[in-house]
MITIDREN-261523 format. One line per 5 residues: number of its first residue (from 1); for each residue x, y, z of C-alpha. Coordinates in steps of 0.25 Angstrom, whole numbers, always signed. Layout:
<martis>
NUM) X:Y:Z | ...
</martis>
This chain:
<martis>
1) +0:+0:+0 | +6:+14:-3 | +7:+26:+6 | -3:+35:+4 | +5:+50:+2
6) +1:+62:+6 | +0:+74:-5 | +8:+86:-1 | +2:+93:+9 | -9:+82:+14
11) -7:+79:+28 | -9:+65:+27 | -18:+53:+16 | -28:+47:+25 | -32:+33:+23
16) -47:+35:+21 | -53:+44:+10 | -50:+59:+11 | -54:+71:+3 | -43:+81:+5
21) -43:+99:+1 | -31:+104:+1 | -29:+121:+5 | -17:+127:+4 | -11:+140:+8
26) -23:+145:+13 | -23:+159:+21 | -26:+155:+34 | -17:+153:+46 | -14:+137:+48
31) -14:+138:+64 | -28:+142:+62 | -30:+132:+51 | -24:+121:+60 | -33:+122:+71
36) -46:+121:+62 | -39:+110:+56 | -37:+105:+69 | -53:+107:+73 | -60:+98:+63
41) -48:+88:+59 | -52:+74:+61 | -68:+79:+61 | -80:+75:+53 | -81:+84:+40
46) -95:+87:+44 | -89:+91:+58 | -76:+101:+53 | -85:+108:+44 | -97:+112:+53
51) -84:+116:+64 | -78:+125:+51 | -90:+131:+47 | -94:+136:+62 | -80:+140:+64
56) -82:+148:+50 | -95:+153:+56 | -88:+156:+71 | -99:+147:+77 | -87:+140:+84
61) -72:+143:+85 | -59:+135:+88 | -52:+141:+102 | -60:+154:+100 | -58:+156:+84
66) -65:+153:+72 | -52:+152:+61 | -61:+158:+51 | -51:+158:+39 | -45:+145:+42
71) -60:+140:+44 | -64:+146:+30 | -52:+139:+23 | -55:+126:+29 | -71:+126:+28
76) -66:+128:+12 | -55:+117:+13 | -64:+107:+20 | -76:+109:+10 | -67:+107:-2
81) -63:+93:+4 | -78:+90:+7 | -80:+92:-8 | -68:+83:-11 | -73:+73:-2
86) -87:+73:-9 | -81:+72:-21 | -72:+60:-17 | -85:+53:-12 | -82:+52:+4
91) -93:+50:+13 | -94:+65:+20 | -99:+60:+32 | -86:+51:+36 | -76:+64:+33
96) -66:+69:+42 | -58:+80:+42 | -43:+79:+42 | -38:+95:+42 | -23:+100:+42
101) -16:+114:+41 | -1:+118:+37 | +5:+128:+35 | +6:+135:+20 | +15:+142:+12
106) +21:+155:+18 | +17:+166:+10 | +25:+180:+13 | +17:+194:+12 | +24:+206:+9
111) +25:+215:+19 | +33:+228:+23 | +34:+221:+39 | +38:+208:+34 | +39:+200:+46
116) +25:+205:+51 | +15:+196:+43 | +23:+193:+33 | +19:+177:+30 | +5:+172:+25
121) -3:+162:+32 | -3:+150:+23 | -11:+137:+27 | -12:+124:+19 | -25:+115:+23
126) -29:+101:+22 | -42:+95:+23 | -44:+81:+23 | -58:+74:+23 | -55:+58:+27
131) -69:+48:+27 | -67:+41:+39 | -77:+32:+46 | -86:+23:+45 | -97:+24:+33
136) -110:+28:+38 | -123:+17:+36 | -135:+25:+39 | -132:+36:+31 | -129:+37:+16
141) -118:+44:+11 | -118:+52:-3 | -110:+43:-10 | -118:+31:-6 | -131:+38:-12
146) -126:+43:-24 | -123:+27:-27 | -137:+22:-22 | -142:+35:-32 | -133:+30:-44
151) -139:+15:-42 | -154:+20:-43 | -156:+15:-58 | -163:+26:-69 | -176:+23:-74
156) -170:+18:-87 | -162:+8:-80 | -175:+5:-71 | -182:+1:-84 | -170:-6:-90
161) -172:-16:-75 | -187:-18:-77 | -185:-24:-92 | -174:-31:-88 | -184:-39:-76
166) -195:-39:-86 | -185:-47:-96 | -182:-56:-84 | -194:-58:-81 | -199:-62:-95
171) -186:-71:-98 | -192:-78:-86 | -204:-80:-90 | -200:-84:-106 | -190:-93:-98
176) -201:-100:-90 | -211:-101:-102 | -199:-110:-109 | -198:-119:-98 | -213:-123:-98
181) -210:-123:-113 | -201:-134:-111 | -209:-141:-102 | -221:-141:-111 | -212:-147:-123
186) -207:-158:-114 | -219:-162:-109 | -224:-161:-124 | -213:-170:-127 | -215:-180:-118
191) -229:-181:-122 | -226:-183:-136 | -216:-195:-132
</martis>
Protein backbone atom coordinates (compact mmCIF):
# COMPACT_ATOMS: atom_id res chain seq x y z
CA UNK A 1 0.00 0.00 0.00
CA UNK A 2 1.38 3.59 -0.75
CA UNK A 3 1.77 6.39 1.60
CA UNK A 4 -0.84 8.77 1.07
CA UNK A 5 1.25 12.42 0.39
CA UNK A 6 0.13 15.59 1.48
CA UNK A 7 0.04 18.41 -1.27
CA UNK A 8 1.94 21.50 -0.29
CA UNK A 9 0.45 23.33 2.18
CA UNK A 10 -2.20 20.58 3.45
CA UNK A 11 -1.72 19.71 6.93
CA UNK A 12 -2.20 16.18 6.72
CA UNK A 13 -4.38 13.17 3.89
CA UNK A 14 -7.09 11.77 6.29
CA UNK A 15 -8.02 8.32 5.70
CA UNK A 16 -11.64 8.74 5.17
CA UNK A 17 -13.26 11.00 2.50
CA UNK A 18 -12.57 14.70 2.87
CA UNK A 19 -13.44 17.72 0.64
CA UNK A 20 -10.85 20.35 1.16
CA UNK A 21 -10.77 24.65 0.34
CA UNK A 22 -7.83 26.06 0.27
CA UNK A 23 -7.23 30.20 1.23
CA UNK A 24 -4.17 31.72 1.01
CA UNK A 25 -2.74 34.92 1.92
CA UNK A 26 -5.85 36.29 3.19
CA UNK A 27 -5.70 39.82 5.25
CA UNK A 28 -6.53 38.76 8.48
CA UNK A 29 -4.36 38.28 11.59
CA UNK A 30 -3.43 34.32 12.12
CA UNK A 31 -3.56 34.40 15.88
CA UNK A 32 -6.99 35.62 15.44
CA UNK A 33 -7.61 32.98 12.80
CA UNK A 34 -5.95 30.17 14.94
CA UNK A 35 -8.30 30.60 17.75
CA UNK A 36 -11.56 30.25 15.43
CA UNK A 37 -9.80 27.42 14.07
CA UNK A 38 -9.26 26.30 17.14
CA UNK A 39 -13.24 26.86 18.25
CA UNK A 40 -14.93 24.50 15.63
CA UNK A 41 -11.92 21.95 14.76
CA UNK A 42 -13.11 18.58 15.22
CA UNK A 43 -17.11 19.86 15.22
CA UNK A 44 -19.95 18.84 13.14
CA UNK A 45 -20.19 21.08 10.02
CA UNK A 46 -23.68 21.83 11.04
CA UNK A 47 -22.21 22.79 14.52
CA UNK A 48 -19.10 25.21 13.28
CA UNK A 49 -21.28 27.06 10.92
CA UNK A 50 -24.14 27.91 13.30
CA UNK A 51 -20.94 29.09 15.99
CA UNK A 52 -19.43 31.16 12.66
CA UNK A 53 -22.51 32.80 11.82
CA UNK A 54 -23.45 34.09 15.55
CA UNK A 55 -20.10 35.10 15.95
CA UNK A 56 -20.52 37.01 12.53
CA UNK A 57 -23.72 38.29 13.99
CA UNK A 58 -22.08 38.94 17.70
CA UNK A 59 -24.67 36.86 19.31
CA UNK A 60 -21.85 34.89 20.89
CA UNK A 61 -18.08 35.68 21.16
CA UNK A 62 -14.75 33.85 21.89
CA UNK A 63 -12.94 35.21 25.56
CA UNK A 64 -15.01 38.52 24.89
CA UNK A 65 -14.47 38.91 20.94
CA UNK A 66 -16.14 38.13 18.02
CA UNK A 67 -12.97 38.11 15.19
CA UNK A 68 -15.21 39.54 12.78
CA UNK A 69 -12.83 39.49 9.66
CA UNK A 70 -11.36 36.18 10.62
CA UNK A 71 -15.08 34.92 10.99
CA UNK A 72 -15.92 36.46 7.55
CA UNK A 73 -13.12 34.84 5.87
CA UNK A 74 -13.80 31.52 7.26
CA UNK A 75 -17.66 31.40 6.90
CA UNK A 76 -16.60 31.91 3.00
CA UNK A 77 -13.81 29.13 3.22
CA UNK A 78 -15.96 26.86 5.00
CA UNK A 79 -19.02 27.32 2.59
CA UNK A 80 -16.81 26.81 -0.42
CA UNK A 81 -15.79 23.36 1.01
CA UNK A 82 -19.52 22.49 1.78
CA UNK A 83 -19.98 23.06 -2.06
CA UNK A 84 -17.02 20.74 -2.85
CA UNK A 85 -18.33 18.16 -0.45
CA UNK A 86 -21.84 18.30 -2.18
CA UNK A 87 -20.18 17.99 -5.30
CA UNK A 88 -17.97 14.93 -4.36
CA UNK A 89 -21.33 13.18 -3.12
CA UNK A 90 -20.51 12.88 0.89
CA UNK A 91 -23.35 12.43 3.26
CA UNK A 92 -23.52 16.17 5.05
CA UNK A 93 -24.77 14.88 7.99
CA UNK A 94 -21.50 12.67 8.94
CA UNK A 95 -18.99 15.95 8.23
CA UNK A 96 -16.51 17.26 10.62
CA UNK A 97 -14.55 20.02 10.44
CA UNK A 98 -10.78 19.65 10.59
CA UNK A 99 -9.50 23.86 10.40
CA UNK A 100 -5.79 25.07 10.39
CA UNK A 101 -4.07 28.50 10.26
CA UNK A 102 -0.29 29.53 9.36
CA UNK A 103 1.36 31.95 8.65
CA UNK A 104 1.42 33.80 5.02
CA UNK A 105 3.63 35.44 3.11
CA UNK A 106 5.35 38.77 4.43
CA UNK A 107 4.35 41.39 2.44
CA UNK A 108 6.22 45.12 3.36
CA UNK A 109 4.26 48.53 3.06
CA UNK A 110 6.04 51.52 2.16
CA UNK A 111 6.33 53.67 4.66
CA UNK A 112 8.28 56.88 5.86
CA UNK A 113 8.62 55.19 9.73
CA UNK A 114 9.52 52.08 8.45
CA UNK A 115 9.73 49.95 11.49
CA UNK A 116 6.23 51.17 12.71
CA UNK A 117 3.67 49.11 10.85
CA UNK A 118 5.63 48.22 8.29
CA UNK A 119 4.68 44.34 7.61
CA UNK A 120 1.32 43.12 6.36
CA UNK A 121 -0.77 40.39 7.90
CA UNK A 122 -0.87 37.49 5.84
CA UNK A 123 -2.87 34.20 6.79
CA UNK A 124 -3.09 31.02 4.72
CA UNK A 125 -6.17 28.87 5.73
CA UNK A 126 -7.20 25.13 5.52
CA UNK A 127 -10.47 23.74 5.85
CA UNK A 128 -10.94 20.13 5.70
CA UNK A 129 -14.44 18.55 5.87
CA UNK A 130 -13.76 14.55 6.71
CA UNK A 131 -17.19 12.01 6.63
CA UNK A 132 -16.75 10.26 9.65
CA UNK A 133 -19.32 8.07 11.49
CA UNK A 134 -21.47 5.81 11.13
CA UNK A 135 -24.37 6.03 8.13
CA UNK A 136 -27.50 6.99 9.48
CA UNK A 137 -30.71 4.19 9.04
CA UNK A 138 -33.81 6.27 9.72
CA UNK A 139 -32.96 8.91 7.83
CA UNK A 140 -32.24 9.17 4.08
CA UNK A 141 -29.55 10.92 2.66
CA UNK A 142 -29.54 13.06 -0.71
CA UNK A 143 -27.56 10.77 -2.47
CA UNK A 144 -29.44 7.76 -1.50
CA UNK A 145 -32.82 9.52 -2.90
CA UNK A 146 -31.43 10.67 -6.02
CA UNK A 147 -30.71 6.81 -6.63
CA UNK A 148 -34.17 5.46 -5.45
CA UNK A 149 -35.44 8.78 -8.04
CA UNK A 150 -33.16 7.62 -10.94
CA UNK A 151 -34.71 3.72 -10.55
CA UNK A 152 -38.62 4.94 -10.76
CA UNK A 153 -39.06 3.76 -14.43
CA UNK A 154 -40.72 6.40 -17.14
CA UNK A 155 -43.97 5.72 -18.58
CA UNK A 156 -42.40 4.56 -21.78
CA UNK A 157 -40.54 2.07 -19.92
CA UNK A 158 -43.85 1.13 -17.71
CA UNK A 159 -45.61 0.14 -21.06
CA UNK A 160 -42.46 -1.54 -22.61
CA UNK A 161 -42.97 -3.95 -18.67
CA UNK A 162 -46.73 -4.48 -19.26
CA UNK A 163 -46.23 -5.88 -23.01
CA UNK A 164 -43.39 -7.87 -21.95
CA UNK A 165 -45.91 -9.64 -19.02
CA UNK A 166 -48.77 -9.65 -21.51
CA UNK A 167 -46.16 -11.82 -24.04
CA UNK A 168 -45.52 -13.95 -20.95
CA UNK A 169 -48.61 -14.54 -20.21
CA UNK A 170 -49.69 -15.40 -23.73
CA UNK A 171 -46.62 -17.69 -24.50
CA UNK A 172 -47.99 -19.57 -21.51
CA UNK A 173 -50.97 -19.97 -22.56
CA UNK A 174 -49.91 -20.98 -26.48
CA UNK A 175 -47.62 -23.19 -24.44
CA UNK A 176 -50.18 -24.99 -22.50
CA UNK A 177 -52.72 -25.33 -25.52
CA UNK A 178 -49.70 -27.42 -27.36
CA UNK A 179 -49.54 -29.77 -24.58
CA UNK A 180 -53.28 -30.87 -24.56
CA UNK A 181 -52.55 -30.85 -28.15
CA UNK A 182 -50.17 -33.60 -27.63
CA UNK A 183 -52.30 -35.27 -25.56
CA UNK A 184 -55.25 -35.33 -27.70
CA UNK A 185 -52.89 -36.78 -30.65
CA UNK A 186 -51.77 -39.43 -28.40
CA UNK A 187 -54.83 -40.39 -27.33
CA UNK A 188 -56.06 -40.17 -31.10
CA UNK A 189 -53.27 -42.61 -31.86
CA UNK A 190 -53.70 -44.99 -29.39
CA UNK A 191 -57.31 -45.33 -30.45
CA UNK A 192 -56.56 -45.72 -34.05
CA UNK A 193 -53.92 -48.70 -33.06
Amino acid sequence: MKDKKTSPGQTFVPEQNYARAFGTSMRISQKSASLVCRAIKNKPLTRAKRLLEDLKAERRSLAGKYYSKAVKNMLALLNSCEKNAEFKGLDADRLFVHASAHKGANIRRRRRKGAFGSTMKNTNMEILLIERGKERKDKVSKKKVKEQMAKKPTAVEQEIKAEKEGLKREMETLKEEQKELQADVAEAEKRTE
